[in-house]
C-alpha positions in Angstrom: 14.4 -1.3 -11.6 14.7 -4.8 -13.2 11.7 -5.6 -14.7 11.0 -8.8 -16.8 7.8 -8.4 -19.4 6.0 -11.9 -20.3 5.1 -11.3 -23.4 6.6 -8.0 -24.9 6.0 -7.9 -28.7 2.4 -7.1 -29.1 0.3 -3.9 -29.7 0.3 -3.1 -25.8 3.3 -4.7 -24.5 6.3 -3.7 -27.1 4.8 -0.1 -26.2 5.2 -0.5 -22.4 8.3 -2.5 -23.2 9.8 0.7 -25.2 8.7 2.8 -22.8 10.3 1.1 -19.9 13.5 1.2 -22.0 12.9 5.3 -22.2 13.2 5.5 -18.5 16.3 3.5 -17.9 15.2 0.5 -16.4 16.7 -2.5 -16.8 14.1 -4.5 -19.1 14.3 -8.0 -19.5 11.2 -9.5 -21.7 10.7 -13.9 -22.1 9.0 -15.4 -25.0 10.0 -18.7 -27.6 12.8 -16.9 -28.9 10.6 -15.4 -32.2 11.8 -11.8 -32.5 8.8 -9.6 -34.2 9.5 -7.9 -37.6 6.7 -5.3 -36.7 8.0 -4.5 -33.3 11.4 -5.8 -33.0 12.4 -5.3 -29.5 14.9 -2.1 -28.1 18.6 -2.4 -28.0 19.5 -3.1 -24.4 16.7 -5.6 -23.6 17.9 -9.1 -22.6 15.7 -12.0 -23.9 15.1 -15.1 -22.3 13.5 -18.0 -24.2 10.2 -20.2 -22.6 7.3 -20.6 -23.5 4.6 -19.6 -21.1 2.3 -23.0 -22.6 4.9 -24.8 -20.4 5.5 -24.2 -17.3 8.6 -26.6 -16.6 10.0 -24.4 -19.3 9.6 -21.3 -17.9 10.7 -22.4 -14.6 13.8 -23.8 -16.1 14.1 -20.3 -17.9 13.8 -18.1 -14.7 15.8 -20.5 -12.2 17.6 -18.3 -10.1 16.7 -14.9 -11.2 14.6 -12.6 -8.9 13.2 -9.6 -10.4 11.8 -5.9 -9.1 8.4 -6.0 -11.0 7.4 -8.6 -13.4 4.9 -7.6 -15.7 2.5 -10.8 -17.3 0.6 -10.2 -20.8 0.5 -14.0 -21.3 -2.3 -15.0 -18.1 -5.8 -15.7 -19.1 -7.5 -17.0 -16.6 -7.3 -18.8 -13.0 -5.0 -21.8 -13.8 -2.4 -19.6 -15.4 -2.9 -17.2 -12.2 -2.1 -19.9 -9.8 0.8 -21.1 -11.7 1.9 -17.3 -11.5 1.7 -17.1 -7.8 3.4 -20.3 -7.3 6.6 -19.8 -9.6 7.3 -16.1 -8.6 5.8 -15.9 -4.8 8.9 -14.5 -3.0 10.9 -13.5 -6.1 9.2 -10.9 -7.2 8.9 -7.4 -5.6 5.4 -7.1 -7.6 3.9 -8.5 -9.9 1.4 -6.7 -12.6 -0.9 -8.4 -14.0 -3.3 -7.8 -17.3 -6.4 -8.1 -17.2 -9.0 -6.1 -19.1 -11.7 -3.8 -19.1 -14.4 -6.3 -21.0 -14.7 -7.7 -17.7 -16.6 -4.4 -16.2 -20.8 -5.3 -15.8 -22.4 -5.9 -19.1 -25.1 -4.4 -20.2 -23.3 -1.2 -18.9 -25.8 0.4 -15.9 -23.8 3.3 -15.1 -21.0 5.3 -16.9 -18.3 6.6 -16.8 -17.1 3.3 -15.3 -14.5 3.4 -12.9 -12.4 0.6 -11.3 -15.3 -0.1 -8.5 -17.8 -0.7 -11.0 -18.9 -4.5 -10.7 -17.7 -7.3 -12.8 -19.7 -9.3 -14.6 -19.7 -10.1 -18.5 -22.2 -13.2 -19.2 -21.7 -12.9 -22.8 -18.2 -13.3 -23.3 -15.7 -16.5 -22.0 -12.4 -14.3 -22.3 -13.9 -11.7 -19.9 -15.4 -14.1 -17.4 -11.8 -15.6 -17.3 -10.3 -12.6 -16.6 -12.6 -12.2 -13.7 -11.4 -15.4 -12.5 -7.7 -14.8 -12.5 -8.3 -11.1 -11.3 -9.9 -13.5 -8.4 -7.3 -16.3 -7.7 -4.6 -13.0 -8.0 -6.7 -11.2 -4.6 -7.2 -14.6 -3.0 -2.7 -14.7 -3.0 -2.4 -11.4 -1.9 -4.8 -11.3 0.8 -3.6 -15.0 1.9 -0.3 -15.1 0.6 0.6 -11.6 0.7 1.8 -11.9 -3.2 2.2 -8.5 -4.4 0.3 -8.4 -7.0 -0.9 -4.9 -8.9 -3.8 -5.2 -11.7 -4.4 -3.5 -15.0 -7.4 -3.3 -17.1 -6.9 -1.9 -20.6 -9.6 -1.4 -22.9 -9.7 -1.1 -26.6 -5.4 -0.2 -27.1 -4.2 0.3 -30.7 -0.8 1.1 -32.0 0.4 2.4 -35.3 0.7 -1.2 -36.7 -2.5 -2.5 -35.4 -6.0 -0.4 -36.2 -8.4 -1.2 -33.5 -11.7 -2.3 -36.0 -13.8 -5.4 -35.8 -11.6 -6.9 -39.0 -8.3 -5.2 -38.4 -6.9 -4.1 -41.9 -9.4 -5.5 -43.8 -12.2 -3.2 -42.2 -10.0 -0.1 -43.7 -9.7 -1.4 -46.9 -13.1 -1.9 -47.1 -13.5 1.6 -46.3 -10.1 3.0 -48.7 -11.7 1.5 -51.9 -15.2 2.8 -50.7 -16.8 -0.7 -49.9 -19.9 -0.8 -47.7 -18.9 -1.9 -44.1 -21.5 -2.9 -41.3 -21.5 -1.3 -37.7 -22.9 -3.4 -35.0 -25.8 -1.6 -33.9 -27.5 1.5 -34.6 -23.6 3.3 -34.5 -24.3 5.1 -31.7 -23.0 3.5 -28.6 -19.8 5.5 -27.6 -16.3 3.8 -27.3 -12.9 4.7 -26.2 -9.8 4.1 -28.2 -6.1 4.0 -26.3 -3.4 4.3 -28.4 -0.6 2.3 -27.0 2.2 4.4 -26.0 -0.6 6.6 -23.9 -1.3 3.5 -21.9 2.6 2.5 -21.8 3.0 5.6 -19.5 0.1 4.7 -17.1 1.6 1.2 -16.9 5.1 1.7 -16.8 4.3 4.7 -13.9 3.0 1.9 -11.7 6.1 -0.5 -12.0 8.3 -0.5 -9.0 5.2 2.2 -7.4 4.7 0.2 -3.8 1.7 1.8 -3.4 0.1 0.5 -6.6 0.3 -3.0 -5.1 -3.2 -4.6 -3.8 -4.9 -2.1 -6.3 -6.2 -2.7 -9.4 -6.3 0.2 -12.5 -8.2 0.7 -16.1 -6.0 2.9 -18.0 -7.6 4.0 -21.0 -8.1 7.5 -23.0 -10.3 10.3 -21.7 -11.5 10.5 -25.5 -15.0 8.7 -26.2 -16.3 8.7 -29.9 -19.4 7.2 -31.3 -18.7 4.0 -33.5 -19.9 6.3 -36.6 -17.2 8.5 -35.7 -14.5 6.1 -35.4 -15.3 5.1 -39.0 -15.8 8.6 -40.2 -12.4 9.4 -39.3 -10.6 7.1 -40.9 -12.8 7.9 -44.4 -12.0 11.4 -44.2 -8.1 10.5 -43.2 -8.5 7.7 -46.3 -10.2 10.2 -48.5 -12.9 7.9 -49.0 -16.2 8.5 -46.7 -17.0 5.7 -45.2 -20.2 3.8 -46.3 -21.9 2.5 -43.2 -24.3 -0.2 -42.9 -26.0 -1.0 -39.3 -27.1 -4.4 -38.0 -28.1 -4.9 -34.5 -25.1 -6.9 -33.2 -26.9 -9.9 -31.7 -27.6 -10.6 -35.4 -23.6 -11.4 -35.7 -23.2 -14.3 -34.3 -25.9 -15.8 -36.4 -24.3 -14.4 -39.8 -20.9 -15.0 -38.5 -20.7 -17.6 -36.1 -17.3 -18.3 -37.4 -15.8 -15.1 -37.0 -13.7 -14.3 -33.9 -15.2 -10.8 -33.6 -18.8 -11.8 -32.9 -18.8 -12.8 -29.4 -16.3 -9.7 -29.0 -18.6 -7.4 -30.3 -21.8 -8.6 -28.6 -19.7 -9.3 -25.3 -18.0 -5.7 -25.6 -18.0 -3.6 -28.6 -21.3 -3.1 -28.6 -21.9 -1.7 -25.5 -21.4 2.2 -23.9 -17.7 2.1 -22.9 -16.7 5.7 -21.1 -14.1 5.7 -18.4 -13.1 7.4 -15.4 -9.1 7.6 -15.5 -8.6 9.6 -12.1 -7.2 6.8 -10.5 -4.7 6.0 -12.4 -3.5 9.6 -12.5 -3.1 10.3 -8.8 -1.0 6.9 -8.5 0.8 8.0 -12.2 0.9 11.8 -12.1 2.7 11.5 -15.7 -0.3 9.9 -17.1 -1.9 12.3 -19.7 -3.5 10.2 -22.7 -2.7 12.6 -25.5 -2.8 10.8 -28.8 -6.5 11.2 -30.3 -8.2 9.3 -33.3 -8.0 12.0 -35.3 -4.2 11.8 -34.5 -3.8 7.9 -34.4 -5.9 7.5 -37.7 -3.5 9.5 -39.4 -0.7 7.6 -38.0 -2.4 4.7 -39.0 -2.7 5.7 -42.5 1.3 6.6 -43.0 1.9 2.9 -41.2 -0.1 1.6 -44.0 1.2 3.2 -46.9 4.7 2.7 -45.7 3.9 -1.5 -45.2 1.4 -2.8 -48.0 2.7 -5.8 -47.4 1.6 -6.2 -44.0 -1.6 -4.6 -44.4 -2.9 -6.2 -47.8 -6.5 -7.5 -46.9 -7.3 -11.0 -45.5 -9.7 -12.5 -48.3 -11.4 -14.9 -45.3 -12.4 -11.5 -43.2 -13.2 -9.4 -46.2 -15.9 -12.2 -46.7 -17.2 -11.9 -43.3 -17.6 -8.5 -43.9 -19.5 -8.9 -47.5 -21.8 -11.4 -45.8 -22.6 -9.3 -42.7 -23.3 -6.9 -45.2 -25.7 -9.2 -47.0 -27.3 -9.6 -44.1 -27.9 -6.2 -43.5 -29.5 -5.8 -47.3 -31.7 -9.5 -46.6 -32.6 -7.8 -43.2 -33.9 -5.1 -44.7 -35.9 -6.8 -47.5 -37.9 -9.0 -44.5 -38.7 -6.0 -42.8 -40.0 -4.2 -45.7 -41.9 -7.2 -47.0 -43.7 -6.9 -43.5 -45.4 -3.4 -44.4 -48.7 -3.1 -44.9 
């Protein structure tokens, strides 16, 4: 299989893009030429430089080249989904595209969610234009025949990357025993994919015919309250975690500046249990096995092995101080309303 990744140095795609390498296929992955410290790319993996914010670029880049399965991290809504379709439309033998799971129906009315679960996310942009590429993507294959084959992660972390609303900074808080606020009353379960589980799912589907016209969330079978999450990494820290709650529509007004808000209120804070059979009969390999308990630990060797990539970011660890003023000024009102 030749595959091409667009994209192929983050936390999901330098997994899939290792994993692709695992199984002997012949792995090509185009970005700007910046190789990544963090995940530096395979031996064997030819690079081809463009930059996806120009598409004359990647045109020139790919001129003449025809791949088996191109895989796009890189498309975020409808314009870079018809620009997609019209540079690869009979060169590619399918084309996978990522989307993501945000853009399942929010507030969640059913669970576990599985892929014909309705879309719709009015509280967050990203998702809504995820929707609409996932729609311009259906409209080529059913018009164009474009082969086009979707995947929807959810929450994916790797060793380098911890999956919290502040990233590093969030565990630190939590290492040197700082008070840290969950979004909500901590009890909404969420599902946490470490990346080279979900690199199996997707890699399974590349160059699988039959995948093509379908669409997949791949994602762990593990759920865990947001109290849990948090609890595990104290007790893998050796520091229990000291949790605050704040009912997450409050974010955006504490933190209208902070990228996580909308996130959170658009997805975080909301029930998020998946039904993975799908994905499994298409990828019989598929077995998530890496849980938090497992990953947390992973994370905290990654950590102690890099401090210099995991010092904390003094701009988010003031987010977090003020969200947890504004649990402690929250709490004040509301006890000043007693009788």
């Amino acid at each position: 299989m030749k595959v091409l990744y667009i994209g192929g140095t983050g936390t999901i795609s330098s997994s899939c893009v290792a994993e692709s390498v695992r199984q002997g296929q012949d792995v090509y992955v185009l970005n700007r030429g910046r190789t990544s410290s963090r995940r530096p790319l395979p031996e064997g993996v030819t690079t081809i430089t463009g930059d996806v914010q120009d598409p004359e670029s990647v045109r020139a880049a790919l001129d003449g080249r025809t791949f088996d399965s191109v895989v796009n991290f890189l498309s975020y809504g409808a314009k870079d989904a018809e620009a997609a379709v019209d540079l690869l439309d009979g060169r590619v033998g399918q084309y996978v595209h990522i989307s993501s799971a945000s853009i399942y129906h929010k507030p969640v009315r059913q669970w576990p969610v599985t892929e014909s679960t309705t879309r719709r996310n009015p509280y967050l942009a990203y998702a809504r234009d995820k929707i609409a590429a996932e729609d311009t993507l259906r409209r080529a294959y059913e018009e164009r025949d474009f082969p086009v084959t979707v995947v929807r992660p959810s929450h994916t972390y790797d060793d380098a990357n911890p999956p919290l609303p502040g990233d590093w900074t969030a565990w630190d808080r939590i290492a040197r025993g700082d008070e840290l606020v969950v979004p909500g009353d901590g009890t909404s379960l969420w599902t946490l994919t470490h990346a080279r589980d979900l690199a199996v799912g997707l890699v399974g589907l590349i160059g699988n015919w039959q995948a093509i016209g379908e669409d997949f969330h791949i994602t762990s079978d593990e759920s865990l309250t947001w109290d849990e999450i948090y609890g595990i990494i104290g007790r893998t820290a050796g520091a229990p975690a000291r949790l605050l709650h704040l009912p997450s529509e409050f974010l955006p007004r504490v933190a209208p500046d902070w990228f996580w808000s909308d996130l959170i209120v658009g997805d975080l804070a909301h029930t998020a249990v998946f039904d993975n059979s799908k994905i499994k009969r298409f990828v019989p390999a598929f077995r998530p096995a890496t849980t938090w308990s497992e990953g947390a630990r992973r994370l905290h060797a990654w950590r102690a092995a890099h401090p210099e990539q995991t010092r904390p970011d003094p701009a988010t660890d003031a987010v977090l101080g003020r969200l947890v003023e504004g649990h402690r000024a929250a709490a004040a009102a509301l006890t000043a309303l007693a009788p």
